[in-house]
mmCIF file of the N, C-alpha and C atoms, coordinates in Angstrom:
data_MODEL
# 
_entry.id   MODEL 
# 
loop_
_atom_site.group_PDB 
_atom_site.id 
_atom_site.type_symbol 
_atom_site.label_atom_id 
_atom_site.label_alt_id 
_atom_site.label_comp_id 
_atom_site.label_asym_id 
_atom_site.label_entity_id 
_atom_site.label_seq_id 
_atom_site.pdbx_PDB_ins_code 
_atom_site.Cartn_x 
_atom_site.Cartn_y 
_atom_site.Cartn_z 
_atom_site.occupancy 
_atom_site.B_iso_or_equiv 
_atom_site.pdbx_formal_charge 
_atom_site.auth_seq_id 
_atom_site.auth_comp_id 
_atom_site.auth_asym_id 
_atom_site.auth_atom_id 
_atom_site.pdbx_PDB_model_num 
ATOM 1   N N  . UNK A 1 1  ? -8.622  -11.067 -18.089 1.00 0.00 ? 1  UNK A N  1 
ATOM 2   C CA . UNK A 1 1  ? -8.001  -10.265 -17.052 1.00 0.00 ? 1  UNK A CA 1 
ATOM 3   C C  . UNK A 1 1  ? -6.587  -10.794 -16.820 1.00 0.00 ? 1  UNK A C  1 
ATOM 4   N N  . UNK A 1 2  ? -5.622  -10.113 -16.416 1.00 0.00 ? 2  UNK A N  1 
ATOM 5   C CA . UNK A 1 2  ? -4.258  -10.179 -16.223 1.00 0.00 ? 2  UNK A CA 1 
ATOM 6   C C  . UNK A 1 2  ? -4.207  -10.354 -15.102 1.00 0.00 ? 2  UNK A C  1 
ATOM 7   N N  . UNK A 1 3  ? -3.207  -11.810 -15.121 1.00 0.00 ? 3  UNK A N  1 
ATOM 8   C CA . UNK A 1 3  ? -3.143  -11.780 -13.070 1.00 0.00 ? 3  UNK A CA 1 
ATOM 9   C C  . UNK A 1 3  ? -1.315  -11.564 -13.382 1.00 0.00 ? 3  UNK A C  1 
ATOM 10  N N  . UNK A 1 4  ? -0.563  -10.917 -12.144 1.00 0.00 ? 4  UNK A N  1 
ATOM 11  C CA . UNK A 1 4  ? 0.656   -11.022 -11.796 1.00 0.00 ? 4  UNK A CA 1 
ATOM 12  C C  . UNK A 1 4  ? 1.175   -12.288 -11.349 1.00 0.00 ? 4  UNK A C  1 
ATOM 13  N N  . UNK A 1 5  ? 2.246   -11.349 -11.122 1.00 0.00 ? 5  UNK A N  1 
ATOM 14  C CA . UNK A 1 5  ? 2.961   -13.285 -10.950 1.00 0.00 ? 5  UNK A CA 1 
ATOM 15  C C  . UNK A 1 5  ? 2.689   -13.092 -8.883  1.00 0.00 ? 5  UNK A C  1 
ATOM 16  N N  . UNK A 1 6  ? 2.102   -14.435 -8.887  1.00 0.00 ? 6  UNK A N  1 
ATOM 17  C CA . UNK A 1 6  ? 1.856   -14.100 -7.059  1.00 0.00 ? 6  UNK A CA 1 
ATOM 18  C C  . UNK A 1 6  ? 2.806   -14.841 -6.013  1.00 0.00 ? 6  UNK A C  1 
ATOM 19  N N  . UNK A 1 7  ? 4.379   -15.434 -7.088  1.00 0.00 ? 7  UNK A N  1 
ATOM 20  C CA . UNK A 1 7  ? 5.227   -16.090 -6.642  1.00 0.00 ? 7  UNK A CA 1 
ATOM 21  C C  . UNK A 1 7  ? 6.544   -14.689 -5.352  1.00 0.00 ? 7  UNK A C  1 
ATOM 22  N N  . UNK A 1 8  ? 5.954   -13.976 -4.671  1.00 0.00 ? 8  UNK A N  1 
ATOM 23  C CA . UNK A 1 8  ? 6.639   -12.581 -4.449  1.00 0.00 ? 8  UNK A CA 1 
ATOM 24  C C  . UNK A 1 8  ? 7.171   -13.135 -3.057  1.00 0.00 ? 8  UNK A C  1 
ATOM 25  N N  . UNK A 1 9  ? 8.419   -12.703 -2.708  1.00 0.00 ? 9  UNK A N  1 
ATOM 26  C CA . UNK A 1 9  ? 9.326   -13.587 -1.791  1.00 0.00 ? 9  UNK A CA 1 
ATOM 27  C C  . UNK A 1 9  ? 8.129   -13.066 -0.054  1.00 0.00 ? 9  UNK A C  1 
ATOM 28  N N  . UNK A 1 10 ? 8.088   -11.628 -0.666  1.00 0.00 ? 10 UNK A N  1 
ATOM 29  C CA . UNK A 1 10 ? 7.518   -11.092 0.665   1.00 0.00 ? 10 UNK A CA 1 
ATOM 30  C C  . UNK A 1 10 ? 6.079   -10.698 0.636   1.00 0.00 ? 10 UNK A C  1 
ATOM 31  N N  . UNK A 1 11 ? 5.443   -10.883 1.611   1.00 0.00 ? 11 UNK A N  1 
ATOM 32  C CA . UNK A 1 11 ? 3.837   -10.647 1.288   1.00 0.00 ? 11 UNK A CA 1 
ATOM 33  C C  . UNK A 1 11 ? 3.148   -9.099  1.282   1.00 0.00 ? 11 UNK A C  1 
ATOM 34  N N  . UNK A 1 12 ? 2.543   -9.147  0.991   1.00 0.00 ? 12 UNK A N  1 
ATOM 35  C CA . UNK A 1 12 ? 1.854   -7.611  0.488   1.00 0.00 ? 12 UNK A CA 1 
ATOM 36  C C  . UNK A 1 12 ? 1.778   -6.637  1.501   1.00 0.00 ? 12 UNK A C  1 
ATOM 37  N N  . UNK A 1 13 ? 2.027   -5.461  1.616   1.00 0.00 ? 13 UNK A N  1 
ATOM 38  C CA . UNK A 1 13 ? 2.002   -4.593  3.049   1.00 0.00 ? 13 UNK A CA 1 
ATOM 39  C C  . UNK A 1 13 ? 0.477   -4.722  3.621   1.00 0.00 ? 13 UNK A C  1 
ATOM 40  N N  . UNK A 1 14 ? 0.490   -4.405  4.802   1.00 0.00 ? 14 UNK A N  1 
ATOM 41  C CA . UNK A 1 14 ? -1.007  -4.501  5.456   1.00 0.00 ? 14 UNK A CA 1 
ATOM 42  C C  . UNK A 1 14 ? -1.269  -3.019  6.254   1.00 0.00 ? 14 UNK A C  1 
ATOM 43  N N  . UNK A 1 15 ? -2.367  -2.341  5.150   1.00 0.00 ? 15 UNK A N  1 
ATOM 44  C CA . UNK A 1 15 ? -2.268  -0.833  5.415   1.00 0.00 ? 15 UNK A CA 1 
ATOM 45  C C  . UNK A 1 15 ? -3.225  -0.551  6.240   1.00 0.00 ? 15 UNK A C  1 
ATOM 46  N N  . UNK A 1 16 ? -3.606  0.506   7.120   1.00 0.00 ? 16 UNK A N  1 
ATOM 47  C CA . UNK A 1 16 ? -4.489  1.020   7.599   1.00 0.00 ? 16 UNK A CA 1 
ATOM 48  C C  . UNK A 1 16 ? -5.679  1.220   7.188   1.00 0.00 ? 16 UNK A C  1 
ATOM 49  N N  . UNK A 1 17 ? -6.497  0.533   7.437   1.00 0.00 ? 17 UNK A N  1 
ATOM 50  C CA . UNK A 1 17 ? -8.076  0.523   6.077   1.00 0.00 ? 17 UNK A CA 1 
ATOM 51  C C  . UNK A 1 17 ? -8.399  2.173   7.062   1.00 0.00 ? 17 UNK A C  1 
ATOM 52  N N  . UNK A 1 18 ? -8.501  2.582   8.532   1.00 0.00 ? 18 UNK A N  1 
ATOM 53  C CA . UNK A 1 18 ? -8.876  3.389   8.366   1.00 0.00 ? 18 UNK A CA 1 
ATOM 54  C C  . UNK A 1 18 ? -8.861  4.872   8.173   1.00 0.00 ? 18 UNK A C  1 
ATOM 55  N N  . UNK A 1 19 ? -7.077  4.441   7.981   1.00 0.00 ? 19 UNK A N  1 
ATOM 56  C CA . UNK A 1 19 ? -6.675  6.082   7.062   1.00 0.00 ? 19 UNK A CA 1 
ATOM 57  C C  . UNK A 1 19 ? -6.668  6.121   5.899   1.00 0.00 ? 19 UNK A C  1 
ATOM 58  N N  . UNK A 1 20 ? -6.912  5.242   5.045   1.00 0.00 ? 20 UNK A N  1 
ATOM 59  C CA . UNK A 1 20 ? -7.137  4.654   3.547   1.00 0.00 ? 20 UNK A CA 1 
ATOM 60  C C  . UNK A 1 20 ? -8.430  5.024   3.290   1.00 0.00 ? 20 UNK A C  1 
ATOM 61  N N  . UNK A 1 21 ? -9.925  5.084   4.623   1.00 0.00 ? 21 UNK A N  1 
ATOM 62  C CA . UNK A 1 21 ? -11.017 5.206   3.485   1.00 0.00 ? 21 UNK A CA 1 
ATOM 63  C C  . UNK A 1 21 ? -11.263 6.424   3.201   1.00 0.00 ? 21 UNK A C  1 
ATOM 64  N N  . UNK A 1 22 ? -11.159 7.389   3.076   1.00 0.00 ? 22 UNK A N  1 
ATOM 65  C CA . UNK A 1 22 ? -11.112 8.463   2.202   1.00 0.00 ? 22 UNK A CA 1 
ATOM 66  C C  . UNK A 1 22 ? -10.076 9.128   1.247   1.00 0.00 ? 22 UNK A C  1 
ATOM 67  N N  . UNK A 1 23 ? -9.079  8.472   1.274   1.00 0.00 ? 23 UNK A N  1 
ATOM 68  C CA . UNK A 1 23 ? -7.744  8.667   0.519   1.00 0.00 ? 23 UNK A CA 1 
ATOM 69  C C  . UNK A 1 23 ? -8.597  8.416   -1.132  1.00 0.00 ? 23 UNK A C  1 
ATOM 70  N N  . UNK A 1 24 ? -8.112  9.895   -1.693  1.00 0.00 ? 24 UNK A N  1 
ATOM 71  C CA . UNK A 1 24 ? -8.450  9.934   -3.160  1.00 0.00 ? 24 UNK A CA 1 
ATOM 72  C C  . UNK A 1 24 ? -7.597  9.100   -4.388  1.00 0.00 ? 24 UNK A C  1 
ATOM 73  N N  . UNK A 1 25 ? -5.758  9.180   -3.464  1.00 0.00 ? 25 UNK A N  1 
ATOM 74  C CA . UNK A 1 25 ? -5.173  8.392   -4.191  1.00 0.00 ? 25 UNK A CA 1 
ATOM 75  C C  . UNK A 1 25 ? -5.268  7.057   -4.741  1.00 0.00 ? 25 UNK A C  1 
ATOM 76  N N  . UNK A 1 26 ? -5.550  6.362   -3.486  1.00 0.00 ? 26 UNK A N  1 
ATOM 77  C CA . UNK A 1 26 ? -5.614  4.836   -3.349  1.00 0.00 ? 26 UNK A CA 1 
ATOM 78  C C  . UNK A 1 26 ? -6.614  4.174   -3.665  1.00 0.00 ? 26 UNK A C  1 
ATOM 79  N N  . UNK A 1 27 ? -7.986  5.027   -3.788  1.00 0.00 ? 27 UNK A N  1 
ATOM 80  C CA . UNK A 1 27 ? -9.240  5.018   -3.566  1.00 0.00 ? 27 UNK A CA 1 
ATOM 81  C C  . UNK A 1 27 ? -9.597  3.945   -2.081  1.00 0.00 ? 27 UNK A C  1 
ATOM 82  N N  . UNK A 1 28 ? -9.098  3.943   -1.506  1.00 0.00 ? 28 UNK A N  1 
ATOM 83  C CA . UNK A 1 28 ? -9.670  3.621   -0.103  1.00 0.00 ? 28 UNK A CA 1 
ATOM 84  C C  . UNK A 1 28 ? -8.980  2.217   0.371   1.00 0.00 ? 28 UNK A C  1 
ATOM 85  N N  . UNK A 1 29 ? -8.145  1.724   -0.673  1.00 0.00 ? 29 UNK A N  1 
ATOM 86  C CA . UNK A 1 29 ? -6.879  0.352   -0.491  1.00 0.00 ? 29 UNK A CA 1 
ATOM 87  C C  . UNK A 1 29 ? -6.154  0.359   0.457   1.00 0.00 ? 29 UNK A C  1 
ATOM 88  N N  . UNK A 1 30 ? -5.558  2.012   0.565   1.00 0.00 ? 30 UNK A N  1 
ATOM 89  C CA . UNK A 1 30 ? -3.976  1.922   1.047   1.00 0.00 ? 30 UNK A CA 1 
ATOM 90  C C  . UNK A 1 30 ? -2.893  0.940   0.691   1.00 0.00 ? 30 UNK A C  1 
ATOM 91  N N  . UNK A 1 31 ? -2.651  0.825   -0.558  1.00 0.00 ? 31 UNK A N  1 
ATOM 92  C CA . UNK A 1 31 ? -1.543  0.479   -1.023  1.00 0.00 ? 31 UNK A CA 1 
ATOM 93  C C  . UNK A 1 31 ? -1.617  0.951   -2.835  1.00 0.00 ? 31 UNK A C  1 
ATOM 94  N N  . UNK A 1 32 ? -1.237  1.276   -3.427  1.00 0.00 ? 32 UNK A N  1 
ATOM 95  C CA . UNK A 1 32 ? -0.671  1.305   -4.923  1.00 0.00 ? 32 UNK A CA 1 
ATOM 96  C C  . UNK A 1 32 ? -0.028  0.141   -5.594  1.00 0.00 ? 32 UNK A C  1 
ATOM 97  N N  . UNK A 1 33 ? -0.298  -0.263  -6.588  1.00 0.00 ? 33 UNK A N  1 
ATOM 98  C CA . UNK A 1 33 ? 0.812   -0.794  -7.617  1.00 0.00 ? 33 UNK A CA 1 
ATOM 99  C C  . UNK A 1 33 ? 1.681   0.037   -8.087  1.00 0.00 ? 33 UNK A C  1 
ATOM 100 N N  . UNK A 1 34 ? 2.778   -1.068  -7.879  1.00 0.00 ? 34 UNK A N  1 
ATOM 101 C CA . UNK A 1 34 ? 3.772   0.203   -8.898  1.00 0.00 ? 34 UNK A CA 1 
ATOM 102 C C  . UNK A 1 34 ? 3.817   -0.255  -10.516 1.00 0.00 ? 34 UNK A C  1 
ATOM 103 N N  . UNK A 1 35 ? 4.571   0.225   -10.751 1.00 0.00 ? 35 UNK A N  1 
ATOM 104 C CA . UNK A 1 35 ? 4.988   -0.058  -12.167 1.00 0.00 ? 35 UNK A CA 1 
ATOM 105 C C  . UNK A 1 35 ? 5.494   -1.537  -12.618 1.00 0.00 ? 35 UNK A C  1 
ATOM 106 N N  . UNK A 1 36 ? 6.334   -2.237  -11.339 1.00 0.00 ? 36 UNK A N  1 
ATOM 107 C CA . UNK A 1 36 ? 7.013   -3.885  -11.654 1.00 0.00 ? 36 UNK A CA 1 
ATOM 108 C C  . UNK A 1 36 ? 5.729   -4.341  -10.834 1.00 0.00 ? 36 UNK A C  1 
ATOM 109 N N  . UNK A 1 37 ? 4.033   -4.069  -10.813 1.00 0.00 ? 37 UNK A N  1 
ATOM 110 C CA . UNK A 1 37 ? 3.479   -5.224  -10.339 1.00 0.00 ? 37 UNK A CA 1 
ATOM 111 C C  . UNK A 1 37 ? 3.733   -5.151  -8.991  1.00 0.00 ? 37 UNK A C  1 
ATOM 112 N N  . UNK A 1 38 ? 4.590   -4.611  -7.780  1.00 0.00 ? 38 UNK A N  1 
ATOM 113 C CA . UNK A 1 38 ? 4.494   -4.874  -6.298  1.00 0.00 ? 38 UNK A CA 1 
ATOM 114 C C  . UNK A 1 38 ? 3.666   -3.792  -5.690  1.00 0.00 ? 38 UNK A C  1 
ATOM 115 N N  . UNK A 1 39 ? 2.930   -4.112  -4.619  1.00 0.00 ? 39 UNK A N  1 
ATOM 116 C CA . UNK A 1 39 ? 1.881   -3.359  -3.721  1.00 0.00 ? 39 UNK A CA 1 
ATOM 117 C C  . UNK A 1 39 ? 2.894   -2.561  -2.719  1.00 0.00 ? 39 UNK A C  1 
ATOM 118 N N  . UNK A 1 40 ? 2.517   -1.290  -2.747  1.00 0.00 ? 40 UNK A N  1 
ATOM 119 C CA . UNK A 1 40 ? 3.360   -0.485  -1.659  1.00 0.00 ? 40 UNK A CA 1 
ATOM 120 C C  . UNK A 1 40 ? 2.349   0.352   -1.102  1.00 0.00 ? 40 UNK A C  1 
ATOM 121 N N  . UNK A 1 41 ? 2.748   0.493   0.147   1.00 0.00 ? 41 UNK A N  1 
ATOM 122 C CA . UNK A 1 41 ? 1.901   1.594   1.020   1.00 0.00 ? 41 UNK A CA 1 
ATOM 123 C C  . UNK A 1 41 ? 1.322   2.618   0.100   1.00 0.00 ? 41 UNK A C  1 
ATOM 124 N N  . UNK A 1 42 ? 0.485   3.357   0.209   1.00 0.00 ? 42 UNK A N  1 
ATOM 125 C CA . UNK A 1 42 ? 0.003   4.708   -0.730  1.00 0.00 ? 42 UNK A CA 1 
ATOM 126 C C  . UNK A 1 42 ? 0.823   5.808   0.681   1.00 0.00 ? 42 UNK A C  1 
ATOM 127 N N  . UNK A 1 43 ? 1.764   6.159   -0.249  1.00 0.00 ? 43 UNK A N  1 
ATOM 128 C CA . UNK A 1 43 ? 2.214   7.310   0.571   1.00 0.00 ? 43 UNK A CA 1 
ATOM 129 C C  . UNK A 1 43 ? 1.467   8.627   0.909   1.00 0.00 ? 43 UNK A C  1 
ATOM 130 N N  . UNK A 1 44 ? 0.259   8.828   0.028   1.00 0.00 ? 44 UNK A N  1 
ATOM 131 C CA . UNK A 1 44 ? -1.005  10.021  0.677   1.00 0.00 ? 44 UNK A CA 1 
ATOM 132 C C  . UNK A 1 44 ? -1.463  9.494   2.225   1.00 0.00 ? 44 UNK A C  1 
ATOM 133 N N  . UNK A 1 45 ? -1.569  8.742   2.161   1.00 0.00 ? 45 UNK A N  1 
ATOM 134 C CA . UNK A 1 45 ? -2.310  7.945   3.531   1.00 0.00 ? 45 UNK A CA 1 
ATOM 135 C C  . UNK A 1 45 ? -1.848  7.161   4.376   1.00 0.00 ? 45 UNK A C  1 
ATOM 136 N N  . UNK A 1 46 ? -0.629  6.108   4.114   1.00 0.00 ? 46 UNK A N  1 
ATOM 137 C CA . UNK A 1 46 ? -0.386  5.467   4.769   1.00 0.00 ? 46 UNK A CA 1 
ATOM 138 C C  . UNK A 1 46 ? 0.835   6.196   5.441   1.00 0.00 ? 46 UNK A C  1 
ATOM 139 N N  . UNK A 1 47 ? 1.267   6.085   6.860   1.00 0.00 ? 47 UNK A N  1 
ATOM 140 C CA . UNK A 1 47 ? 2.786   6.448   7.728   1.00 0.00 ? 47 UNK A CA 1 
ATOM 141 C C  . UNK A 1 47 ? 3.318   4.933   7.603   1.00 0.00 ? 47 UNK A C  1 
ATOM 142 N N  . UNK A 1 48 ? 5.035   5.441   7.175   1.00 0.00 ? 48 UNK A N  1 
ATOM 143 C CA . UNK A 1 48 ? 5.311   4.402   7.232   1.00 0.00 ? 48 UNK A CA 1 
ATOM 144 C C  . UNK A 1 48 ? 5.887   4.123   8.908   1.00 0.00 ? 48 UNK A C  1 
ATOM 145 N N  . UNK A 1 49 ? 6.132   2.787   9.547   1.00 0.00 ? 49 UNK A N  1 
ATOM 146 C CA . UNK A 1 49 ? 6.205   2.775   10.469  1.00 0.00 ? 49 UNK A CA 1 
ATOM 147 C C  . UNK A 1 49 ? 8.025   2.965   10.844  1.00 0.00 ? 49 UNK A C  1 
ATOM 148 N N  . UNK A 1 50 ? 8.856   2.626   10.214  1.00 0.00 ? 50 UNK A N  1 
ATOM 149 C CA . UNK A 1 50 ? 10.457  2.943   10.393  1.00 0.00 ? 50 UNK A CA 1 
ATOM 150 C C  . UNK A 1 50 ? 10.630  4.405   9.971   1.00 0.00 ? 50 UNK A C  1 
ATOM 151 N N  . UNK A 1 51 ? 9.282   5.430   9.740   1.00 0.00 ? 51 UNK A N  1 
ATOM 152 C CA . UNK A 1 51 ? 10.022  6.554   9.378   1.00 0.00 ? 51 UNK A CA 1 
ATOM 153 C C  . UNK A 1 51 ? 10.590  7.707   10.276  1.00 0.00 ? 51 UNK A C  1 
ATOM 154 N N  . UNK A 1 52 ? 10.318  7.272   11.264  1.00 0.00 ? 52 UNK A N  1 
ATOM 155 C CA . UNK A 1 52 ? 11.187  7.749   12.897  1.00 0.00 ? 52 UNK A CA 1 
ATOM 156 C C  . UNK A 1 52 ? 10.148  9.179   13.194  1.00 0.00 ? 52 UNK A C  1 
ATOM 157 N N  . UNK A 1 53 ? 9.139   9.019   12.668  1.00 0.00 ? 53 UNK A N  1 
ATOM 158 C CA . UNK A 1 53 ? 7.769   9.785   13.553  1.00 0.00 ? 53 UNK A CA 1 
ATOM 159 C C  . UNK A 1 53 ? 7.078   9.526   14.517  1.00 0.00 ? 53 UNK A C  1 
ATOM 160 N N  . UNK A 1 54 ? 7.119   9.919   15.962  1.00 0.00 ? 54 UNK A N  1 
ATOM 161 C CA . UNK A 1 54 ? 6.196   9.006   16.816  1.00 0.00 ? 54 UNK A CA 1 
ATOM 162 C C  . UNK A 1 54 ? 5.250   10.228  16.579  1.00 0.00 ? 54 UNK A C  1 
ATOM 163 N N  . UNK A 1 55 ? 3.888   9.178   17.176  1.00 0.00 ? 55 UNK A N  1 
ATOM 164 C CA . UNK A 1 55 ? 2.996   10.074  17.621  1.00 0.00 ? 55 UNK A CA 1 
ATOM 165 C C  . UNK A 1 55 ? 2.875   10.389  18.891  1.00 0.00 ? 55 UNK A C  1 
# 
């Protein structure tokens, strides 16, 4: 198994497990890999919080 490099300046986002558990994208993570290896919000499910939406 392939591990990444876990030397990453900033630590991994911390998503909403409970708008994540039915998210088809993410399968229930709320976050994605991208392509360079870093964890980002799953944009199906997760709001980001600076995106100037209140509820």
């Amino acid at each position: 198994m392939a591990h990444g490099d876990s030397s990453s300046p900033t630590p991994p986002p911390h998503p909403d497990l409970d708008l994540a558990r039915t998210c088809d994208h993410c399968l229930g993570w709320g976050t994605v890999v991208t392509r360079d290896g870093e964890h980002d919000l799953c944009e199906a499910c997760q709001r980001d919080p600076g995106d100037g939406s209140a509820a």
